[in-house]
C-alpha positions in Angstrom: 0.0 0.0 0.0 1.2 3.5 -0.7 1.4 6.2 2.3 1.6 9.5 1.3 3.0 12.3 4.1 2.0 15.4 3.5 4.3 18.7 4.1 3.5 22.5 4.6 0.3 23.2 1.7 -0.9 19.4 2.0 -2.2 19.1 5.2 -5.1 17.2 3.0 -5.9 15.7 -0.3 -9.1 16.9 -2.0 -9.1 14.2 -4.2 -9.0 11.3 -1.1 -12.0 9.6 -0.5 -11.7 8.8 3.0 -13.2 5.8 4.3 -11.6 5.8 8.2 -9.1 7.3 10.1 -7.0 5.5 13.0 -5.7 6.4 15.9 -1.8 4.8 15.8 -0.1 3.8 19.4 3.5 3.2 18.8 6.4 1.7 20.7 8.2 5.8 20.4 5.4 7.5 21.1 1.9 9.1 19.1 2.7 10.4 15.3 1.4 13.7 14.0 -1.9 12.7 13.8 -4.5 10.2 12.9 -3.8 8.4 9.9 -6.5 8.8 7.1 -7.2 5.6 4.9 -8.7 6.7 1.7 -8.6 5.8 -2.0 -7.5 7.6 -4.7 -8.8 6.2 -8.2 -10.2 3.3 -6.3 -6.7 2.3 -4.7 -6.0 2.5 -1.1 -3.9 4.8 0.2 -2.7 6.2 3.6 -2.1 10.0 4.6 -0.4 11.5 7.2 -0.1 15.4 7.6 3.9 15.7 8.9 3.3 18.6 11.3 -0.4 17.9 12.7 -4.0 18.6 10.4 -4.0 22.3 12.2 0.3 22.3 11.2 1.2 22.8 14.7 4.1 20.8 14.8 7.4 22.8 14.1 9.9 20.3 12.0 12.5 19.7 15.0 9.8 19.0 17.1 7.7 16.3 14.6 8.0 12.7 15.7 9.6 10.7 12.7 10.3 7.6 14.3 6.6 7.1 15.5 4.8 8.4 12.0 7.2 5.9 9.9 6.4 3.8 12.2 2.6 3.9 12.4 2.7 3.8 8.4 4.5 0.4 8.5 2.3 -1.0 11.5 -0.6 -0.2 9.4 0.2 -1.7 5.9 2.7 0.7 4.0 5.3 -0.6 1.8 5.8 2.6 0.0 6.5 6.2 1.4 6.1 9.7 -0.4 7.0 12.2 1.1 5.9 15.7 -0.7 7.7 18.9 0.9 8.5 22.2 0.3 11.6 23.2 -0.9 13.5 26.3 -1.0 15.2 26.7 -4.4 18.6 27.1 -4.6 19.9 25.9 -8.4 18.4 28.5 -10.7 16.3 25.5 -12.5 14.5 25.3 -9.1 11.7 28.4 -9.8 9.0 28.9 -7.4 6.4 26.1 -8.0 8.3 23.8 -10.1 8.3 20.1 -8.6 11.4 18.1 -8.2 12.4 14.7 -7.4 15.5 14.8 -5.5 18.1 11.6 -5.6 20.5 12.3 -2.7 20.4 14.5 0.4 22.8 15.8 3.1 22.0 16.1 6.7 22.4 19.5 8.6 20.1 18.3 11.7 21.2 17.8 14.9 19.3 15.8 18.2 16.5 14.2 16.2 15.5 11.0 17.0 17.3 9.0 14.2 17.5 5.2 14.4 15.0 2.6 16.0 18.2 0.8 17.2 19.3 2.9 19.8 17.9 0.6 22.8 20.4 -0.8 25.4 19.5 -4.2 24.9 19.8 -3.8 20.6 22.5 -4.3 18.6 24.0 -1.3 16.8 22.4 -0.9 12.6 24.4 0.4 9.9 22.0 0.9 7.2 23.3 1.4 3.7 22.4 5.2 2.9 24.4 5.4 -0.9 21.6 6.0 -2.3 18.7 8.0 -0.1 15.8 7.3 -2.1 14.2 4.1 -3.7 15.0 4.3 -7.3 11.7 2.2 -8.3 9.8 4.5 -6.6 11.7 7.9 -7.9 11.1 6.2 -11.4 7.4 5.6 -10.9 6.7 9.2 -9.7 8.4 10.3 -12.9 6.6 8.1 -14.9 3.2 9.5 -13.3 4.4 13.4 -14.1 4.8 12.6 -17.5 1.5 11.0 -17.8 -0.3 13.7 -15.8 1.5 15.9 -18.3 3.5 17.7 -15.4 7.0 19.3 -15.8 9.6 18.3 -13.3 13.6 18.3 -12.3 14.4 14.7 -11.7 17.8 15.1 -10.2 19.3 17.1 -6.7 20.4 17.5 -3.7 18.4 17.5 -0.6 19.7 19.8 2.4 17.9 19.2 5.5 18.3 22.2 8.4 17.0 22.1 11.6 14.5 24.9 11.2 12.0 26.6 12.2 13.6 29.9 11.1 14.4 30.2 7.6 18.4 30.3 6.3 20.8 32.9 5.9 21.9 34.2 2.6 25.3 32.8 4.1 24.2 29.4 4.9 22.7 29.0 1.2 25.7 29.9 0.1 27.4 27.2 2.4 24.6 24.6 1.3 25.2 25.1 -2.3 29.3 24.8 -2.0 27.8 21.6 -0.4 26.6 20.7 -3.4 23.1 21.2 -2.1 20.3 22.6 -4.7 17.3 23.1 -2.5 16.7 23.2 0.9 14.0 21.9 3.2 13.7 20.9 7.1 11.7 17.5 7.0 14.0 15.0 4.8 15.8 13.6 7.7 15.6 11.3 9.9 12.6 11.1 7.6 14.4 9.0 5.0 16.6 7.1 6.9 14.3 5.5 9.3 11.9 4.3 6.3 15.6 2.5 5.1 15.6 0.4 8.4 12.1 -0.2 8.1 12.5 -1.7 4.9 10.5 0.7 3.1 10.6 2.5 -0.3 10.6 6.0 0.3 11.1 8.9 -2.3 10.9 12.4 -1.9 8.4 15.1 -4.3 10.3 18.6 -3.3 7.8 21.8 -4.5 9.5 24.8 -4.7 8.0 27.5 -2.7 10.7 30.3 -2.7 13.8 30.9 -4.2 16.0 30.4 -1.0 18.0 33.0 0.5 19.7 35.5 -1.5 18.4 33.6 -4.6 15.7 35.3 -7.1 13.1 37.3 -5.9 14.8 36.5 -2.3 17.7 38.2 -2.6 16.7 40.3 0.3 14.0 39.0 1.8 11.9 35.8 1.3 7.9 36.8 1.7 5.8 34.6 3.0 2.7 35.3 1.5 4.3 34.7 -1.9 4.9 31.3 -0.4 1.4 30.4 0.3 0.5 31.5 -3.1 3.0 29.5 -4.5 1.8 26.3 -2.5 -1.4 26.5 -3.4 -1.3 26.2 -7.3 1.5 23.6 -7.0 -0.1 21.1 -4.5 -3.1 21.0 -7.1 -0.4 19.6 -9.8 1.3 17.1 -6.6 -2.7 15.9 -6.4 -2.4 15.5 -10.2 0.9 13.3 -9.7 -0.2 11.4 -7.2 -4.1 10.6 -8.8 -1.8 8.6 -11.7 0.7 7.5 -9.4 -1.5 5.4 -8.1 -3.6 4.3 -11.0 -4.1 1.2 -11.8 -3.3 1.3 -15.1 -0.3 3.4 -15.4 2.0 0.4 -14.6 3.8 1.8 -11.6 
């Protein structure tokens, strides 16, 4: 079954008939919220809003162990994740989509491994490559059949949020070899890995990142929110052949 966590500007899918939501008791605690069970083009599908259905809960602060968690307990074997980005290659517009294939990890004191227990053995997961490559593929394949436009290559930089970045730190991040930023990627990705789960990442770019664009001074939020909410209608699009049936992914 495919789960689908939602980011800032998805805290629901108009085009999920819901049939149930459940309440999910974990071994590390509550996740962000209910999960919703739904179909989308008569398939089942799960959805999870990242920081709470009122987006409440600030990235440092969301509980990625339990929601990855929850998803598996309940009958995931693929994760999206759709996020906003901050654009920071000049292909990366506001509102463009892209499918990132590696990340690098600027977070610190998240809760990052389920094998941290006294009585468990220490796990070295291999992290090469960040993101399941079947299910990168399929998401691409879906964009071309919904017609979409999309970058299907970068580099992920996860910060520690809240706050937004400095026009040095983007700088920093790109040297990195970074070309968007966002806050929820990790532990995010590395905990679906232990779990045995195929997790890829949909990054929509809200805002040029610091010192990039129309952010070269300032990055306005309300520009953002305008931004999110013509390109979460196309991720709805993405996701509605995703999941098809018939499109062979």
């Amino acid at each position: 079954m495919l789960a689908i966590i939602g980011g800032t500007g998805l805290t629901q899918l108009a085009n999920l008939d819901i049939t149930h939501r459940q309440v999910a008791r974990t071994p590390y605690g509550e996740p962000s919220g209910a999960l919703t069970f739904g179909n989308i083009n008569n398939q089942q599908v799960i959805f999870l809003a990242r920081h709470g259905y009122g987006h409440t809960i600030p990235p440092h602060k969301v509980n990625y162990r339990a929601n990855i968690w929850a998803l598996k307990q309940h009958g995931a074997t693929r994760v999206v994740s759709v996020a906003s980005v901050g654009g920071i290659h000049p292909e990366l517009v506001p509102g463009s989509l892209a499918i990132p294939g590696q990340i690098i990890d600027y977070t610190h004191g998240r809760k990052a491994t389920y094998y941290d227990g006294d009585d468990q053995n220490v796990m070295h997961i291999d992290f090469t490559e960040p993101y399941s490559a079947i299910l990168r593929r399929n998401i691409m394949n879906a964009a071309d059949e919904a017609g979409l436009t999309y970058i299907d290559h970068g580099t992920y930089a996860c910060v520690q949020g809240p706050r937004l970045e400095t026009i040095a730190e983007i700088d920093r991040l790109e040297r990195d070899g970074a070309t968007m930023v966002g806050m929820t990627g990790m532990p995010e990705a590395c905990l679906a890995r232990e779990l045995e789960l195929d997790y890829a990442a949909i990054g929509v770019v809200s805002n040029y990142a610091a010192g990039r664009g129309s952010s070269k001074t300032a990055i306005d939020p309300a520009e953002i929110q305008t931004t999110l909410a013509t390109a979460m209608g196309h991720v709805r699009q993405l996701l509605e052949h995703l999941v098809s049936p018939t499109s062979g992914n």
